[in-house]
N, C-alpha and C positions, 0 to 999 in steps of 0.2 A: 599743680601737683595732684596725681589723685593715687588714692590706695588701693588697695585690694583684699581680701581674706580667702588666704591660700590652706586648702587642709587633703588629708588624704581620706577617700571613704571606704566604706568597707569592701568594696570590689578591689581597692587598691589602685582606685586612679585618685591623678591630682589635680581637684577641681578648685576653680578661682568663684568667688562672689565679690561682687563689689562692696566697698568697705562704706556704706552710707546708708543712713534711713533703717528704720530694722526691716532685715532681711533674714528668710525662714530658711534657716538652714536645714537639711536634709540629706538623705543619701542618696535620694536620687535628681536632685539641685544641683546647679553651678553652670559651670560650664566647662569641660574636659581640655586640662593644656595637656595631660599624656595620662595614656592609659594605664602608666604600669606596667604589669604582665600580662595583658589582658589580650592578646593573640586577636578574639574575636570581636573587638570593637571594631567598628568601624564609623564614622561620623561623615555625611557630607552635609556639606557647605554652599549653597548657593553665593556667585560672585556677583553684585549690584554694579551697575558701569558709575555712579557715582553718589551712592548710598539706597538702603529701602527706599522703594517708591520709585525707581529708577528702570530700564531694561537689564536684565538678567547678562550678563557677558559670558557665564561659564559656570563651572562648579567645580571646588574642589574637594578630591576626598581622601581621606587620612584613615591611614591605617600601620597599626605597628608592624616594624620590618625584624628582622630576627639579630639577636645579638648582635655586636658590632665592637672594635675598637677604631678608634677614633684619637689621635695629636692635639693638645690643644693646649698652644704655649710650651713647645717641650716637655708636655706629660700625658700619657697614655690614659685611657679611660674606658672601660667596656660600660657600652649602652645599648638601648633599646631604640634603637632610632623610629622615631612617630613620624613619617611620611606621608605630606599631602603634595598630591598631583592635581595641578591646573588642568580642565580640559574645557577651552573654548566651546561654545556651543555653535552647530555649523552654520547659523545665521552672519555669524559674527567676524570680520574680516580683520587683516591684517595681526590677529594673535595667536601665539605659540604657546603650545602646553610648556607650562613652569613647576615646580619644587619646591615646597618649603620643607625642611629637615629639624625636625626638634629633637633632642636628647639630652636629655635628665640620667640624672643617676642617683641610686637609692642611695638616699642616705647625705645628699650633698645636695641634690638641687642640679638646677639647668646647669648643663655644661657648654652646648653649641647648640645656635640655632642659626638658621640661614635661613631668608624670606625670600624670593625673586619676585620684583615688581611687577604685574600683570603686563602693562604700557613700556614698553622699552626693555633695557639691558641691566636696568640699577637693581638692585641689594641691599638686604641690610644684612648683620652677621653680628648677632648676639654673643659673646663667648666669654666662659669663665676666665679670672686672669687669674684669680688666686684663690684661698679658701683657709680657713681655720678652724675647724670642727673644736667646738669646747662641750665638752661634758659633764 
């Protein structure tokens, strides 16, 4: 099992630290699972073919798409959908540019998130089932 330490900073993204050892938290620390509102982020990602230290297979890069609703379990939800696009690098044979779709919503947390596997046709598909806000 491992944890995490999820906070929001003051740019208004929601950055993850891992939850072990002391770790210096900051504002400009973590690692970015969604921007927020932040239009002008942008993050890429170099893709390793089977970890650091490995050949490079692609990059990909995320960037927030504009408002959105979105079904999830028969309930409607407007999100910021955070958008990363796969793009093989042209060395690199037999792979198709892929998608992953994260969308959080303020106030709630992830809602849907959808990963396409680099290698093949698999998925994974993150999604709220339920919720109960207490106050």
């Amino acid at each position: 099992m491992s944890y995490r330490y999820l906070r929001v900073n003051t740019k208004g993204h929601l950055v993850s630290y891992p939850a072990s050892g002391n770790i210096d938290i900051s504002e400009t620390g973590g690692h970015v699972l969604h921007p927020g509102m932040d239009i002008n982020y942008i993050y890429n990602n170099p893709i390793f073919d089977l970890g650091p230290g490995s050949p490079i297979i692609g990059n990909v890069l995320y960037q927030l798409q504009n408002e959105s609703n979105i079904i999830v379990e028969g309930t409607s939800y407007t999100v910021f959908p955070y958008k990363g696009v796969f793009t093989p690098i042209s060395t690199t044979t037999g792979l198709l540019p892929k998608t992953q779709d994260i969308s959080y919503k303020k106030g709630l947390g992830l809602v849907k998130e959808i990963c396409h596997a680099v290698y093949g046709n698999d998925y994974l598909e993150t999604r709220l089932v339920s919720s109960k806000i207490i106050y």
